[in-house]
Structures are given as C-alpha cells and as structure tokens.
C-alpha positions as CSV (number, residue, x, y, z in Angstrom):
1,X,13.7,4.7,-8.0
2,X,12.2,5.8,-4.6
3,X,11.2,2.8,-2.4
4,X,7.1,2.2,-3.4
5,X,5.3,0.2,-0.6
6,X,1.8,-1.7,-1.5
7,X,-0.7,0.8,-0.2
8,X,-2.2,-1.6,1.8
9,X,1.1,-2.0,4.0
10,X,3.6,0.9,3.7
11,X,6.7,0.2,5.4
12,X,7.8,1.7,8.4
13,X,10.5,4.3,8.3
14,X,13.5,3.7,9.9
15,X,15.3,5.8,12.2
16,X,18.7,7.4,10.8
17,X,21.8,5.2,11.7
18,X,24.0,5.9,14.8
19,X,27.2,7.3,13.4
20,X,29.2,4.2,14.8
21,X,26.8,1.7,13.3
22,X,28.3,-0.6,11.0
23,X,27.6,0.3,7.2
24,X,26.1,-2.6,5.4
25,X,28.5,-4.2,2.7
26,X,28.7,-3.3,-0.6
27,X,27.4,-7.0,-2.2
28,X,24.4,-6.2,0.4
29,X,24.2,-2.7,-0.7
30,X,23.7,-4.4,-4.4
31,X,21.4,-7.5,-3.1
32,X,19.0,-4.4,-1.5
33,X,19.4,-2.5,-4.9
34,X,18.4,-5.4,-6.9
35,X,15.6,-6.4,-4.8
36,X,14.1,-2.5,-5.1
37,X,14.2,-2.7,-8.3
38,X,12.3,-5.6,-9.1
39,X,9.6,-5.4,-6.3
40,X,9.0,-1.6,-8.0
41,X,9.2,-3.3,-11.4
42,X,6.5,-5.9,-10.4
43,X,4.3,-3.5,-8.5
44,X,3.8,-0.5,-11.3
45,X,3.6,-4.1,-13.6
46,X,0.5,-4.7,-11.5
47,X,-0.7,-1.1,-11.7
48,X,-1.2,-1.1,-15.5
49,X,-4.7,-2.4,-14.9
50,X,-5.6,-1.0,-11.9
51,X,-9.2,0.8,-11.4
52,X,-8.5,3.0,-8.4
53,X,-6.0,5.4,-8.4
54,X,-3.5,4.4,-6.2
55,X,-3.9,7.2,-3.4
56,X,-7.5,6.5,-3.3
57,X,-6.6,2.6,-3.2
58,X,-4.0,3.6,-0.5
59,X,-6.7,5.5,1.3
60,X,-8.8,2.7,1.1
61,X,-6.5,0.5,2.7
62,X,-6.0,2.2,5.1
63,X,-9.6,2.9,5.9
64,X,-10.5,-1.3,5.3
65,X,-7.3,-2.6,7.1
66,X,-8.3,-0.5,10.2
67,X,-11.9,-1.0,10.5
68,X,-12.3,2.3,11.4
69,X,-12.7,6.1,10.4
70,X,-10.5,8.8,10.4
71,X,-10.5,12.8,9.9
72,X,-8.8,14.0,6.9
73,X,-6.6,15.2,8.8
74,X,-5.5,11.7,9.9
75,X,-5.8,10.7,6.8
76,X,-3.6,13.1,5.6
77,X,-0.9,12.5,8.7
78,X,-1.0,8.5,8.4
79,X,0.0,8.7,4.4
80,X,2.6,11.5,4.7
81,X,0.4,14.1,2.2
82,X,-0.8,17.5,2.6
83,X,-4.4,18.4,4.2
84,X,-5.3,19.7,1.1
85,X,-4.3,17.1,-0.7
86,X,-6.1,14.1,1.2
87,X,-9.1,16.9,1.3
88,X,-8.9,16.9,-2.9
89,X,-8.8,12.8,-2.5
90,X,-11.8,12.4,-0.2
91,X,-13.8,14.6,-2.4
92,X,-13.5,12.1,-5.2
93,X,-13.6,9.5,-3.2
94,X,-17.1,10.5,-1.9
95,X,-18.4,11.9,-5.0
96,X,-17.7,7.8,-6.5
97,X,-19.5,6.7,-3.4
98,X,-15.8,4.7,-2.0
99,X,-15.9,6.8,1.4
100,X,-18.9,8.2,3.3
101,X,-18.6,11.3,5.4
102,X,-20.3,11.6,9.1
103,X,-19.8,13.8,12.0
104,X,-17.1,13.3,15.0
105,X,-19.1,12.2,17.9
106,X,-17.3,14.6,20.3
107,X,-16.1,17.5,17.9
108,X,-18.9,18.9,15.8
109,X,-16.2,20.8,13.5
110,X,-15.3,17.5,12.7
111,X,-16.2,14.8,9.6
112,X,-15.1,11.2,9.8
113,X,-14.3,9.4,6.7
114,X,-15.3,5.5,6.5
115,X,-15.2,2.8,3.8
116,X,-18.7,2.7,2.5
117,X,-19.5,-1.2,0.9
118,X,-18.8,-0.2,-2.5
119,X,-15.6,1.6,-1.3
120,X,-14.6,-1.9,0.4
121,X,-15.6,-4.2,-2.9
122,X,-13.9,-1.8,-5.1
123,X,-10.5,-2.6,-3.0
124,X,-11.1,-6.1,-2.2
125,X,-11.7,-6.5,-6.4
126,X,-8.6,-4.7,-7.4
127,X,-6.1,-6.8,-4.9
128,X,-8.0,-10.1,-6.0
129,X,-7.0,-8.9,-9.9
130,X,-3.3,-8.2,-8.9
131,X,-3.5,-11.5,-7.2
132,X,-4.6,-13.5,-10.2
133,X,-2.2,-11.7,-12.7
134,X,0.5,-12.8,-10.1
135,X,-0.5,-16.6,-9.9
136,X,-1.0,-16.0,-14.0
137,X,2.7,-15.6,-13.8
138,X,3.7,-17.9,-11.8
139,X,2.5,-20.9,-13.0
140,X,3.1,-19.7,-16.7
141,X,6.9,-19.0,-15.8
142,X,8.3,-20.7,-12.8
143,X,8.8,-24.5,-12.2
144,X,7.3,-26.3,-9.1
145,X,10.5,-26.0,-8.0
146,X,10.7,-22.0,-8.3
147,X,7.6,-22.0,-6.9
148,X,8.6,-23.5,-3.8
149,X,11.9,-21.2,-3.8
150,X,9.6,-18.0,-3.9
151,X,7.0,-19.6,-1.0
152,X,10.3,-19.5,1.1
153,X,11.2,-16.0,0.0
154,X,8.1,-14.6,1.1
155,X,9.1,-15.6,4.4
156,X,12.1,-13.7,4.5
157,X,10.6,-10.9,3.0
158,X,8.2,-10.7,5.7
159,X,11.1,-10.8,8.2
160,X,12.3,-7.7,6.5
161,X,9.1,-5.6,6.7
C-alpha cells in the first residue's frame, strides 16, 4: 500500500538516494514495512466515519493550518493534483459553504480560496472525532503501561517526519 499521510501534515518527499549511499538493512526494511502498514491500517480505520471527503478535508487543512488563501492553482500545486481536479473540489467545497471564493488583490483574473467558519468547524469536528475514537482505543486496549510506551513512540515518530 502507497504511503497515506494525514491530510493535515503530508510528508515531505525525499530526494532520490546518492548511488553510494548506504542501503538500509533488510530487518529495517521490514521494521519500515510494518510500520506502513499499520499507520495506513489505523488511518482508513479512522476514515470509516469521516464526514468530509478526504481531499476536501486535505484541502481544508491546508487552507486552516496556513491561515491563509490560495488560488486553485496553488491548491492544486501544494497537494500534487491536477487544476482541474482541485477546480472540481473547490466547486463542492463552495457549493457546501467549506471555502469562500474572493478576488486576488493584484491579479483580477484571479479567485482566492479561504476557509469560511463552517469550512473550519467542519475540520476541527472531524479530527476531534478521530481523536476520541483513538483515546476510545486506547484506554479500552492498552495498559498504563502501553500507554506510556506509545507516548514515547510518538516522539520518535515525530523525529521521523
């Protein structure tokens, strides 16, 4: 399964290895596998109930984590998708009130997409549902002692990103 970021944060691509770096080891070959697997595993889990379509939540994201507006164009450019694709996604988006459309302040040819306050709510509401399905789970499944085992993973996990 392809590598599936949270839209909030996708990760960064990484630039193709010089031919005389070191290849990583096969038991960390498998540890990166395994870890694929389950973070995809837990976050189409967490989709099941999800409200937004995840390239409009992705869009959102964006839009909320920023604090600012972009052209489709951008839009389209920052999440790796085709003009008329993003174009398709900001129709909806506007059409259920999530985005708001106004006009470039130096290019008249121009629309900037924003965030409206339902847009934002909508977004905030779905991550605080993932959230509590996740701390659901964890305190139905993992000891105190798990617990603290996966408060110290997260760290590493952010050293990855």
């Amino acid at each position: 399964m392809p590598h599936e970021p949270m839209p909030h944060d996708p990760m960064p691509a990484d630039p193709a290895p010089a031919d005389d770096a070191p290849s990583p080891r096969p038991d960390t070959l498998g540890l990166a596998a395994d870890l694929r697997a389950s973070l995809g595993t837990l976050v189409r889990s967490l989709r099941d109930t999800d409200e937004l379509p995840q390239n409009q939540a992705a869009v959102l994201g964006l839009l909320v984590r920023d604090d600012r507006a972009y052209t489709v164009a951008e839009l389209a450019d920052r999440r790796r998708v085709r003009h008329q694709s993003m174009a398709r996604t900001v129709a909806l988006m506007t059409g259920a009130g999530l985005v708001a459309q106004q006009p470039h302040p130096t290019d008249g040819r121009k629309l900037l997409i924003a965030a409206t306050e339902a847009g934002r709510t909508a977004l905030l509401d779905q991550r605080a549902r993932r959230e509590h399905r996740i701390a659901t789970a964890i305190e139905a499944r993992l000891t105190p002692a798990e617990r603290e085992r996966l408060r110290s993973a997260i760290d590493l996990l952010n050293r990855l990103s």
